[in-house]
N, C-alpha and C positions, 0 to 999 in steps of 0.2 A: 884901604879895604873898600869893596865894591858896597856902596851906600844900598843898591837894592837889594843885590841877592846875598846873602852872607857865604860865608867860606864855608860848604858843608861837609861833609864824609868823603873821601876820596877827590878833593879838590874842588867837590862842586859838581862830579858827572852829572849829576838828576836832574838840578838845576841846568848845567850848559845843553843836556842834551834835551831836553822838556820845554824851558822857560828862555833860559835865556838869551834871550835874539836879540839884546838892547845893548851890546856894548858898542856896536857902531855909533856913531854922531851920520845925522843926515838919511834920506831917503834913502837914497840909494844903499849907501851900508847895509841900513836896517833891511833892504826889498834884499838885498844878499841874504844873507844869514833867514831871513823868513823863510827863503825858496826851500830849505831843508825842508819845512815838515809840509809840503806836496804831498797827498795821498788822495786817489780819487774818491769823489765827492759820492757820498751814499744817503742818496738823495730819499725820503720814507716817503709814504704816502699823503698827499694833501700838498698844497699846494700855498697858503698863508706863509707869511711874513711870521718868522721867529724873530724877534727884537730881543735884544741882550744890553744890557746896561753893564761896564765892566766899572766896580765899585773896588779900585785899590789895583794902579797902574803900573805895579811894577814886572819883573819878569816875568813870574808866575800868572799872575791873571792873563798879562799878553800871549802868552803861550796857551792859556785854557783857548781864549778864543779862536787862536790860529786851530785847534781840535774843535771845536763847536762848529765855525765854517764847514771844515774838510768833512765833518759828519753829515751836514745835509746842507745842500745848497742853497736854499730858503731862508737861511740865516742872516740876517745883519745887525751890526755893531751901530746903534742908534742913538748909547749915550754912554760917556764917561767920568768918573769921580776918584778924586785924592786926593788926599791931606796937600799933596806938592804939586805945582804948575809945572816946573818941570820934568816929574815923571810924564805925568799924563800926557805931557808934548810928546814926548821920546816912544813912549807906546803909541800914541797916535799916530804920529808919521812911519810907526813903522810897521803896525796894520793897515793903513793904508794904500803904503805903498804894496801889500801885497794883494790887497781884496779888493782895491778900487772901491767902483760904486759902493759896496757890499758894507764899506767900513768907511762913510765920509759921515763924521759927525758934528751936527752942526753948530754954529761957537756957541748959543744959546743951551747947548746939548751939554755942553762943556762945564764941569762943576768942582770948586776948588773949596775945602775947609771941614771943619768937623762933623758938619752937617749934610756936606756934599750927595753921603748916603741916602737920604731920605728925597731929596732935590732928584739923582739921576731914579730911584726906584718909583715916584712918582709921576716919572716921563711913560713908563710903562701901562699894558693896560690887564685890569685885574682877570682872570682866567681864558685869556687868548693866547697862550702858551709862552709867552715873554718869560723872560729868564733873569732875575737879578744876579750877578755873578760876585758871589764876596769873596772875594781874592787878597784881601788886605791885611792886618794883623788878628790874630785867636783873639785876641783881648777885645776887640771891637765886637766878635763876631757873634756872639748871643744877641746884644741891641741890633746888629743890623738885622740876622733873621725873625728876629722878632717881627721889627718891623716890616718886613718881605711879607711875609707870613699873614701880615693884617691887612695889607692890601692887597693881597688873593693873588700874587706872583708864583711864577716855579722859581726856586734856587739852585742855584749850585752854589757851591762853599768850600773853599780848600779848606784842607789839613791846617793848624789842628784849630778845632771849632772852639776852646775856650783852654785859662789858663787857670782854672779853679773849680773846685766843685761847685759853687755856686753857680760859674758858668755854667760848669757841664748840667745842672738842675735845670736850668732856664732854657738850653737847647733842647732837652729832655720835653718841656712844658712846650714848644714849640715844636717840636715835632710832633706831637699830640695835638693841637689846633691844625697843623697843617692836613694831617688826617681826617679832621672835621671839615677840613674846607676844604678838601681837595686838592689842595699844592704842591707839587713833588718837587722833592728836594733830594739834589744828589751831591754828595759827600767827596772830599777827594782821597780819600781811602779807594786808589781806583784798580788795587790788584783784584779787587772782589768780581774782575768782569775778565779776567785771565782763563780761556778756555783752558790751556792745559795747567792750572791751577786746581781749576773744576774737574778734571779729568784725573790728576793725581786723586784727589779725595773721594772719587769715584772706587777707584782700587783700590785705596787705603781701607774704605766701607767695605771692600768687598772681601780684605782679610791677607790682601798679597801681600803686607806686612809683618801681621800681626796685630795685637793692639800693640796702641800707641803708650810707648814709656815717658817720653820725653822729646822735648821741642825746644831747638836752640836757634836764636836769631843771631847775627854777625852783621856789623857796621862800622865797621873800623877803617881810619884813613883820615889823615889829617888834613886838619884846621886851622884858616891862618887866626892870630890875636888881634883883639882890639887894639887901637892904638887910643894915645890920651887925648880926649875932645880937646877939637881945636875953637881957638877964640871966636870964631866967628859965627857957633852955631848955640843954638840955647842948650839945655842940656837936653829938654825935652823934645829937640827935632834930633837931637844924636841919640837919644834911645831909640825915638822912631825909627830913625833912619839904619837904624844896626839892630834890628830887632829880633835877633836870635841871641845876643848877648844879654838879655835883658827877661826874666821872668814875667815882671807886670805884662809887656806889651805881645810876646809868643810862648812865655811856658818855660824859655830856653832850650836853646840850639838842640838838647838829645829828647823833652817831648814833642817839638816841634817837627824832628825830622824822623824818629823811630815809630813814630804812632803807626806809619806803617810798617814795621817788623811788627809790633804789639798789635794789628790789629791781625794780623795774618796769624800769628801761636793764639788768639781767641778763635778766628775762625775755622784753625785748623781740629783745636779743643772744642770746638761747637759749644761753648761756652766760655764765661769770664771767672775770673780767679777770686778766691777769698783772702787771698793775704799777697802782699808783696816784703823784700827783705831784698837790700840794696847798701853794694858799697862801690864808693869810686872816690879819687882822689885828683891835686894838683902836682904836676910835676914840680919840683925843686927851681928849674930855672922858668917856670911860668912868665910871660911877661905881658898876659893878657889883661885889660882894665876890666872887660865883663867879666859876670857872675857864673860863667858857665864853671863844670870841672873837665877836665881832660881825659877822665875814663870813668865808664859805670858799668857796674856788674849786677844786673838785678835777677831775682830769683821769683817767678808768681807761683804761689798752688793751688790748684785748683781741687774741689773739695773732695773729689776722689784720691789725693793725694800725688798727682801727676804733676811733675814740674815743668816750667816753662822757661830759658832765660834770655836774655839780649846781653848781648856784651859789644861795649863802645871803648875806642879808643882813640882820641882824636891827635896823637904825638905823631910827628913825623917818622920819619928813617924806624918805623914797625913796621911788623907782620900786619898787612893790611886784608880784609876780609870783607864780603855784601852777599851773605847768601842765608838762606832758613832751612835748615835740614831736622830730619824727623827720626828716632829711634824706633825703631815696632820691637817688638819681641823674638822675629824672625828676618826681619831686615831693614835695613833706613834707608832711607830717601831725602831727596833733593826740592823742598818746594819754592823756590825762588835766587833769580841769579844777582847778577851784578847789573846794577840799579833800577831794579824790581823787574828783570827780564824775568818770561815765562819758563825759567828752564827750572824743569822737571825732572827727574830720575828715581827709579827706584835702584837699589844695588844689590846685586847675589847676595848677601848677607850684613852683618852689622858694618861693615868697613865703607866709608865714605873716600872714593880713588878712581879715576878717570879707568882705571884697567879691571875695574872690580863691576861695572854699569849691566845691569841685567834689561831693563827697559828706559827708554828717553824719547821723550818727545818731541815733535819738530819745531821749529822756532817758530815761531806766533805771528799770524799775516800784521795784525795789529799791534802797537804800542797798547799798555793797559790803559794809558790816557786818553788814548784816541777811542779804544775801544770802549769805554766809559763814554765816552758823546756818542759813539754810535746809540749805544743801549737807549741814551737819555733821549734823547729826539727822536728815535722811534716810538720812547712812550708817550711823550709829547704829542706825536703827530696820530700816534691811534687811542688816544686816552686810557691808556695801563695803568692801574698802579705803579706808581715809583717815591718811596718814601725813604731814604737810607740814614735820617739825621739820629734815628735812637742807637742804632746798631755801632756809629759814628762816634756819637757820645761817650756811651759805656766803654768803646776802645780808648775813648782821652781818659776819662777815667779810669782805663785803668793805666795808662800811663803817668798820670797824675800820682800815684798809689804809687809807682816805682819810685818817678821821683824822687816823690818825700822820704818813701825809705832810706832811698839812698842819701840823701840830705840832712836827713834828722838823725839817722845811724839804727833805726830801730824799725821793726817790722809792723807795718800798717795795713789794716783788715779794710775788706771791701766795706763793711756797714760803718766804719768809721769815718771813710773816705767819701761818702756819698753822704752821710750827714755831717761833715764838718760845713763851718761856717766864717773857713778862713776865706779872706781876699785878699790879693795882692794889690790892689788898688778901689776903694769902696768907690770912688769919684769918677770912675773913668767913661761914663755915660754924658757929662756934664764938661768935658776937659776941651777948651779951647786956647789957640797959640799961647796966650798967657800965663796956661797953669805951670804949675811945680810937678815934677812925676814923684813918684813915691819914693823913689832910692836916689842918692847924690854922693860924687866921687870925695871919696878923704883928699888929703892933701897931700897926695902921691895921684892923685887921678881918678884914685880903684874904687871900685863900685863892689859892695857887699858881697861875699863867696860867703856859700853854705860850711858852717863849722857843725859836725856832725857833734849832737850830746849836747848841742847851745841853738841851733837855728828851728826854728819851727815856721812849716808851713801847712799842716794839717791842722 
């Protein structure tokens, strides 16, 4: 299994076509596979050095930056940090090989261990538009923004921003100081900057539907299995290292990667849901060691009584699915495609069918990622507002809220879910190479699976 990216929905599209530019070894590899994401540079106004700290070096973060660059030319990559010396080498060399000057970080710049975060965010300088970039695990990432946040940085922050309520509470509390102090913070929830997104919701407002009955997300496409830690890694650099199989360290693999369907059925609802009700299972010939399941079916409603659901299926040789379609009362629609492209449609009537399309929109000059850095460096560079970590939160939350449903077997309310006081790891602020993680394999390998009617995480 690939130690950075994990095996996600349809083999990983999002991740190969977004992030992952590191499966080369050597410069040149990596300056290959970088040249993809070319897009000319939209340069804002001002003229200042944006310094960017990339805090967690694996595909994902490497990829934010390769969109940060292409957004404004004024950007450079001035310090690096991770748990592992050799990711950071591997992203290193292979932003550099594409940015040159842009991205030569100096070995002093260079920061390796538990603390590494606070080390590269301290290179930075407090309200000069510098960017701390936390790219690394959900579990980490309330302490990191926190600290971002006290030292007067902007952020950005992948998906998903915590693996508990408690997190989600404390990103919620930082987002609130960031608003005092002025620091914008942008979320990787990055369909929300999708013009014909915005454009659909336009004429949804406007009634070319109908109201809205129902909103169904689709994620389906398999995922490869854990295999059994091998001897020569601790237990706690193989959670890290495989951290979509593992709740403490990202949530596991379906809130980690659906946050964005779930955050798209809230923004489509213009609000968040008061209950969720969730069921999914392991297939019979499972032969995964993680704690993930292989399928979920969760249900949220929202208090007008409107349904919303996601459905995952991570087994091979299926019916494979990546798309958010919307019911009105007069017709449905299309709000996102296969791997969060902009494709839109509304349809002559309730039937969802390539020959049934009454209006579609054109495909989108921008990626939602790219176009996400665009937004952010222009608020940057003209001092806009830009704050997305609350909006960010409440969508973990409410994926959080699926989750457990699905996991515990019973339906879980928004007020319970935002005051629960469960942790998946009370210690993980304090964990260095030597600790113990919270979960450890039986003597088959396997690491705890959710038994619905016996596991509690709320």
């Amino acid at each position: 299994m690939n130690e950075e990216i994990p095996s996600a929905p349809n083999d990983s599209p999002e991740v190969r076509t977004r992030r992952d530019f590191l499966s080369g070894t050597g410069k040149a590899a990596a300056a290959s596979v970088l040249a993809g994401f070319s897009i000319p540079a939209v340069h804002a106004a001002g003229s200042d050095q944006i310094r960017l700290a990339l805090i967690g070096c694996g595909g994902r973060g490497s990829g934010a930056v390769a969109n940060a660059m292409d957004a404004d030319d004024g950007v450079a990559l001035t310090a690096m940090a991770d748990l592992y010396e050799d990711r950071l080498e591997r992203s290193r060399v292979a932003i550099e090989g594409k940015y040159k000057e842009r991205a030569v970080v100096a070995p002093d710049n260079r920061f390796i261990g538990f603390d590494a975060f606070k080390r590269a965010i301290d290179t930075l300088r407090p309200g000069s538009g510098d960017v701390a970039m936390l790219t690394g695990y959900a579990g980490f990432r309330p302490q990191q923004l926190e600290y971002a946040v006290s030292k007067g940085v902007n952020v950005f922050m992948e998906k998903s921003f915590a693996t508990d309520p408690p997190g989600v509470r404390r990103v919620l509390k930082a987002a609130e100081d960031a608003e005092a102090r002025g620091v914008k913070v942008a979320a990787g929830v990055m369909s929300r900057h999708s013009v014909n997104r915005a454009e659909l919701l336009r004429r949804i407002a406007a009634g070319e539907i109908g109201s809205v009955e129902s909103i169904s997300a689709y994620r389906m496409g398999p995922s490869g299995p854990l295999g059994p830690k091998p001897d020569d890694k601790s237990d706690l650099e193989w959670q890290l290292r495989n951290f979509t199989k593992f709740f403490w360290v990202s949530g596991g693999l379906w809130s980690e990667m659906d946050i964005h369907q779930i955050d798209e059925l809230c923004w489509i609802k213009g609000e968040y849901p008061v209950s969720a009700h969730g069921i999914g299972g392991r297939a019979f010939n499972n032969t995964d060691k993680g704690q993930n399941l292989d399928s979920y079916s969760v249900e949220w409603t929202f208090a007008d009584g409107t349904k919303a659901y996601d459905y995952v299926r991570y087994i091979p040789k299926c019916h494979n699915d990546f798309a958010t379609y919307i019911q009105g009362s007069e017709k449905a629609a299309q709000f996102s495609g296969n791997i969060h492209a902009g494709t839109t449609k509304i349809f002559k009537d309730k039937r969802i069918a390539d020959d049934n399309v009454l209006w579609e929109a054109p495909k989108e000059e921008f990626t939602p990622w790219q176009a996400q850095w665009n937004d952010f460096t222009k608020a940057i560079r003209e001092n806009t507002p830009f704050n997305q970590a609350k909006r960010a939160a409440l969508s973990n939350l409410t994926a959080i809220m699926g989750r457990a449903a699905t996991h515990m077997g019973r339906v879980i309310t928004w007020e319970e879910a935002m005051a629960s006081e469960f942790r998946w790891f009370p210690g993980i602020d304090t964990l260095d190479y030597d600790s113990e993680p919270p979960f450890v394999a039986d003597e088959n390998g396997q690491y705890p699976v959710p038994i619905p009617g016996q596991w509690v995480e709320i």
